[in-house]
Backbone as JSON Lines, residues from 0, in Angstrom:
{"i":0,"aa":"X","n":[46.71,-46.32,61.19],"ca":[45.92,-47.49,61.41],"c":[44.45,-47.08,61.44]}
{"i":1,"aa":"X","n":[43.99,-47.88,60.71],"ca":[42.55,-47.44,60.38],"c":[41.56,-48.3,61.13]}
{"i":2,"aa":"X","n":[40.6,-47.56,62.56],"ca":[39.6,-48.33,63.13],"c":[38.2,-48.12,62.48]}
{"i":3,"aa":"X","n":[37.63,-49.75,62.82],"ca":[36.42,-49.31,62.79],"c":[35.33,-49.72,63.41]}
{"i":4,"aa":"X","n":[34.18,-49.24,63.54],"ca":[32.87,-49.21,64.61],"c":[32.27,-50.76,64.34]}
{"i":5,"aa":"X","n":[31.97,-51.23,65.29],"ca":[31.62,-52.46,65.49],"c":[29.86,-52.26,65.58]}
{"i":6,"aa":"X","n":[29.55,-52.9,64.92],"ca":[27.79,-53.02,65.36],"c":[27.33,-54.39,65.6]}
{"i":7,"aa":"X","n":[26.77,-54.09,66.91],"ca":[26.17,-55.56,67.28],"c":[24.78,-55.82,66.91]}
{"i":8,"aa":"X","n":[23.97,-56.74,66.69],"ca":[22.73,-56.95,66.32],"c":[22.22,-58.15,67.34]}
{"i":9,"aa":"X","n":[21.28,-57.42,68.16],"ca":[20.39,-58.35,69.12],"c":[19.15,-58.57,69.0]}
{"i":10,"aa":"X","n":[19.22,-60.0,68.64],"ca":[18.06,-60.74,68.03],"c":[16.74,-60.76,68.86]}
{"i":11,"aa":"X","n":[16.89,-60.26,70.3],"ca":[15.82,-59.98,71.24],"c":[15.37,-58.79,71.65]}
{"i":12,"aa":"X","n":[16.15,-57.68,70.72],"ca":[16.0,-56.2,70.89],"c":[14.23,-56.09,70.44]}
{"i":13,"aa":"X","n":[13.64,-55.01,70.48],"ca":[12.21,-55.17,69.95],"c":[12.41,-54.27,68.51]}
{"i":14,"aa":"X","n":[12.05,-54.54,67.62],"ca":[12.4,-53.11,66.63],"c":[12.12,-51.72,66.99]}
{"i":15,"aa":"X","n":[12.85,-50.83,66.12],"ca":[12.68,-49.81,66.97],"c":[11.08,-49.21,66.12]}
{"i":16,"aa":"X","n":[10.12,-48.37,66.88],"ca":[9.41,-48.01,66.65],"c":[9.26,-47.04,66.37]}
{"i":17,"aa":"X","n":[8.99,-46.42,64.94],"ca":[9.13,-45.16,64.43],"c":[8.29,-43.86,65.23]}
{"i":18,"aa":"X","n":[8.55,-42.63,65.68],"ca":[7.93,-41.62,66.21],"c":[7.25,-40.76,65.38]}
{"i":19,"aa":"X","n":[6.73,-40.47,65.45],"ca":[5.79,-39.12,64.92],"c":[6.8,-37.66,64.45]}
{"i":20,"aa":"X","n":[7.73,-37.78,65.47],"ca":[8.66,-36.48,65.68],"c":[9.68,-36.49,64.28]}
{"i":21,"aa":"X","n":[9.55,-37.66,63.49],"ca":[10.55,-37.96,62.1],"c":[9.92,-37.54,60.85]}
{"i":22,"aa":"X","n":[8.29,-36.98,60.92],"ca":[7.94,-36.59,60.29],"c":[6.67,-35.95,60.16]}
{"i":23,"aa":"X","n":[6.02,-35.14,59.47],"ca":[5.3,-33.76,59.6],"c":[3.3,-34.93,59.27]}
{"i":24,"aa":"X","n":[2.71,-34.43,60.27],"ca":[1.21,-35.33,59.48],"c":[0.71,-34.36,58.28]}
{"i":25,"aa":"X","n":[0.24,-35.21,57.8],"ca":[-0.77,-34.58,56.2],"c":[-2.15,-33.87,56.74]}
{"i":26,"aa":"X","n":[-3.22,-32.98,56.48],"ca":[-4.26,-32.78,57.26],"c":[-5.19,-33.67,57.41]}
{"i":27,"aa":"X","n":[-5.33,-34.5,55.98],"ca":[-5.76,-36.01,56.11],"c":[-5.44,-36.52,57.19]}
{"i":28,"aa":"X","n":[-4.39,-36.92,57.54],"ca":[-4.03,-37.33,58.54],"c":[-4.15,-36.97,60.69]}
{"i":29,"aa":"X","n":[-4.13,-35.82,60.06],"ca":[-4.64,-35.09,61.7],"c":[-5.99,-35.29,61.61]}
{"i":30,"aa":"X","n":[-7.2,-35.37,60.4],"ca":[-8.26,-34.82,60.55],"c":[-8.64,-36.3,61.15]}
{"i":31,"aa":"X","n":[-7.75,-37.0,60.86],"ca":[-8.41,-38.82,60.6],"c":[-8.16,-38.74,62.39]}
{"i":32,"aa":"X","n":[-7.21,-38.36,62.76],"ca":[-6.99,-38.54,64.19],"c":[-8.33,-37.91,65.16]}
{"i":33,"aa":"X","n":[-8.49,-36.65,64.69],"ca":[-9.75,-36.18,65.28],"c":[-10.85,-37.07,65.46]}
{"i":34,"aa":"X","n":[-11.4,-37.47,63.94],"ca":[-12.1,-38.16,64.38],"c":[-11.9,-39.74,65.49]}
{"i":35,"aa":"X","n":[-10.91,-39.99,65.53],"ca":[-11.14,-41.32,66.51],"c":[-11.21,-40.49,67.62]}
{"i":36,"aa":"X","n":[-10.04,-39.35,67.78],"ca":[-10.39,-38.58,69.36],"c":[-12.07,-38.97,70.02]}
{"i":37,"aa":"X","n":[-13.22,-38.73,68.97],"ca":[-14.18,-38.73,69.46],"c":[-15.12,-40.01,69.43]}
{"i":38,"aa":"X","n":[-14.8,-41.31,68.5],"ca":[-15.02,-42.66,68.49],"c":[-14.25,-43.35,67.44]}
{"i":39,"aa":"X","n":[-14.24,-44.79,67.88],"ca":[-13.69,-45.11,66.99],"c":[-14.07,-45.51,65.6]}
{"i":40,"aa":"X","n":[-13.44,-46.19,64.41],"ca":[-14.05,-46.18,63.46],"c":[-13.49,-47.75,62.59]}
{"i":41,"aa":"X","n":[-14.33,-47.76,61.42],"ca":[-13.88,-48.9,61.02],"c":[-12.42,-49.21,60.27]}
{"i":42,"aa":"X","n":[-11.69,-50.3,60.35],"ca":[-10.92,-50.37,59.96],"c":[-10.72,-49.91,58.42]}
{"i":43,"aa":"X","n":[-11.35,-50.13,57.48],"ca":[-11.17,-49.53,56.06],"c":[-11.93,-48.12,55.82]}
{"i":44,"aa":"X","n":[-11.85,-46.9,56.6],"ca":[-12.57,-46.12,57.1],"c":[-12.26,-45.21,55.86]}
{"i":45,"aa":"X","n":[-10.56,-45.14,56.33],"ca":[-9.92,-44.26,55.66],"c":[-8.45,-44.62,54.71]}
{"i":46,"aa":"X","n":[-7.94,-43.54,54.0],"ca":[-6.81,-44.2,53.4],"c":[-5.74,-44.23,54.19]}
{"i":47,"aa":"X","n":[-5.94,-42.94,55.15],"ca":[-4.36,-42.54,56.43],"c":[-4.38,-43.46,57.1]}
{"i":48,"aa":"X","n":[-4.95,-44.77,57.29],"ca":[-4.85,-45.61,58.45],"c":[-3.5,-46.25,58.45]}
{"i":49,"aa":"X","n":[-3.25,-46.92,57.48],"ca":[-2.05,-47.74,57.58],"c":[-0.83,-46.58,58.03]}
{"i":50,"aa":"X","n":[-0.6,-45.43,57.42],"ca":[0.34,-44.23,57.84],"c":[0.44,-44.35,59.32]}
{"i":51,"aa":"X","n":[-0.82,-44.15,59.85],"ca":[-0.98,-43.54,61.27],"c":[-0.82,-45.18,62.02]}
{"i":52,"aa":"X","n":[-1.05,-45.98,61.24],"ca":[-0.23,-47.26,62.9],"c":[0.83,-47.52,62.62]}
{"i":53,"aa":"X","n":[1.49,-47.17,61.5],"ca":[2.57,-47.5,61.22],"c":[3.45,-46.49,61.77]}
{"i":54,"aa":"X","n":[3.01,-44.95,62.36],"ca":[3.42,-44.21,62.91],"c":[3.14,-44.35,64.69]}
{"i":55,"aa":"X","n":[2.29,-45.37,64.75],"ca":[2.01,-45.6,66.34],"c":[1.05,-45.19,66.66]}
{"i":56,"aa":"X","n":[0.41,-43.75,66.14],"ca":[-0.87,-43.54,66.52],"c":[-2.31,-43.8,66.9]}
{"i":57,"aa":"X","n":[-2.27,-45.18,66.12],"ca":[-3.48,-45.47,66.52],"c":[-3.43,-47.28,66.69]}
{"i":58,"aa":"X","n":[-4.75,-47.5,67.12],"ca":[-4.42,-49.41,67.07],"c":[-5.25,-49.93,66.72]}
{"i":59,"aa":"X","n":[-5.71,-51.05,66.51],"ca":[-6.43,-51.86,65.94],"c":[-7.11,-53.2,66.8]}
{"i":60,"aa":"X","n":[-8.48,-52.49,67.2],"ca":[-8.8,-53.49,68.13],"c":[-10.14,-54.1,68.01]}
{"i":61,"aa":"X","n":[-10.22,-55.83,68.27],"ca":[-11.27,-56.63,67.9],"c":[-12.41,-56.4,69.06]}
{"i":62,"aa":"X","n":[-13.9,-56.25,68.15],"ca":[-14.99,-55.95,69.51],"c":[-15.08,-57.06,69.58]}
{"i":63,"aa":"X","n":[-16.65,-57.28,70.79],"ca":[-17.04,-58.71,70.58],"c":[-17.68,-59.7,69.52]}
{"i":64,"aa":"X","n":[-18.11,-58.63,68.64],"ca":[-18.77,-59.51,67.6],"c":[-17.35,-59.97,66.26]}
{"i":65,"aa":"X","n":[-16.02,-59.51,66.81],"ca":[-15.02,-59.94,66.3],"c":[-14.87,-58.93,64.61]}
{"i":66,"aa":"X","n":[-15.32,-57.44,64.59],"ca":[-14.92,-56.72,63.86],"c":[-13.98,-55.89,64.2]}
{"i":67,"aa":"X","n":[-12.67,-55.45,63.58],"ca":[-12.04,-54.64,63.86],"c":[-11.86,-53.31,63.84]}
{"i":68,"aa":"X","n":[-12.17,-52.28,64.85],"ca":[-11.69,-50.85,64.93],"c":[-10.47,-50.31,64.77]}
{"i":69,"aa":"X","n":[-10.51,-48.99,64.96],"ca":[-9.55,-48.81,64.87],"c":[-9.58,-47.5,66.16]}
{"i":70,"aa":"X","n":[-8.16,-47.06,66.99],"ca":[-8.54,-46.05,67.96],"c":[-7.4,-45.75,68.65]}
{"i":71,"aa":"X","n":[-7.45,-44.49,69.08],"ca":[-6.33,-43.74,69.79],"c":[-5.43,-44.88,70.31]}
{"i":72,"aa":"X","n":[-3.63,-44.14,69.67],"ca":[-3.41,-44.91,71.24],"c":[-2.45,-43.91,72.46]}
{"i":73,"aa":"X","n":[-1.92,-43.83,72.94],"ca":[-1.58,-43.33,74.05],"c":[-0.56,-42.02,72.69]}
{"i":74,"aa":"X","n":[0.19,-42.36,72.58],"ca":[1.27,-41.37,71.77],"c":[0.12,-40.45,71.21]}
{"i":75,"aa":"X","n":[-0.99,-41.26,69.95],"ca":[-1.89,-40.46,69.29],"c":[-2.45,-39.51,70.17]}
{"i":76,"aa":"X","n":[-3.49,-39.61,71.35],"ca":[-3.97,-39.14,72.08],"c":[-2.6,-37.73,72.53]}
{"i":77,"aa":"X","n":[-1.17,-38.03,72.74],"ca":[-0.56,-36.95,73.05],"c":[-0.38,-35.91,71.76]}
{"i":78,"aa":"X","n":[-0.24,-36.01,70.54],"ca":[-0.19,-35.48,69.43],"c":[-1.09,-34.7,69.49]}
{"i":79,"aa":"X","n":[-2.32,-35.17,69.83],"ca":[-3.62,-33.93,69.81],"c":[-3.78,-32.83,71.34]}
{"i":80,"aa":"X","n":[-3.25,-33.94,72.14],"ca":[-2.73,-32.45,73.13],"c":[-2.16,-31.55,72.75]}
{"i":81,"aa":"X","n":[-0.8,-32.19,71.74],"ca":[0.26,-31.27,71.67],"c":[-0.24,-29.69,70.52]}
{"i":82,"aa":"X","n":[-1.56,-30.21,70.34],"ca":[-2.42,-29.42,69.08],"c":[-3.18,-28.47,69.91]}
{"i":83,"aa":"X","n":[-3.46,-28.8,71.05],"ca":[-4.36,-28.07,71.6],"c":[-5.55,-28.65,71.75]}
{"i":84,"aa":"X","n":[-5.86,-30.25,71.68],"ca":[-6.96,-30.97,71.38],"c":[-7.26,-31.42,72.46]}
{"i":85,"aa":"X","n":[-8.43,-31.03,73.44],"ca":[-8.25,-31.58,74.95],"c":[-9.6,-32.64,74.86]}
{"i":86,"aa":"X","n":[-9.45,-33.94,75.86],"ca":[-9.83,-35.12,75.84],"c":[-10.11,-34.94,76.87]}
């Protein structure tokens, strides 16, 4: 008798959010992190941006004059610890 695995799908789960730990950064990509380490920057700054929020690293936030940055976020900020990058 042949069983099989049941999967449930919960429509209020949050998606899951991809980690950093699934895959290796480009130096583009670390270098892009450095720089926000030290301010942030404009949203079409660079090409790694979409990579890196789509990896969690960084976020996207409106000033007051309603332009968008872009800047560490908590995970990113640990990635550059984990480099040796102290804040």
């Amino acid at each position: 008798m042949k069983t099989t695995d049941r999967i449930t799908h919960d429509s209020t789960a949050a998606p899951k959010r991809p980690t950093i730990l699934r895959r290796l950064l480009s130096h583009h990509e670390l270098a892009t992190l450095l720089l926000l380490l030290h301010a942030p920057i404009e949203a079409s700054a660079k090409p790694e941006i979409p990579t890196l929020h789509e990896a969690g690293l960084i976020e996207t936030v409106s000033n007051e004059v309603g332009a968008d940055r872009i800047q560490l976020t908590p995970e990113g900020n640990a990635v550059l610890r984990g480099l040796g990058v102290r804040r």
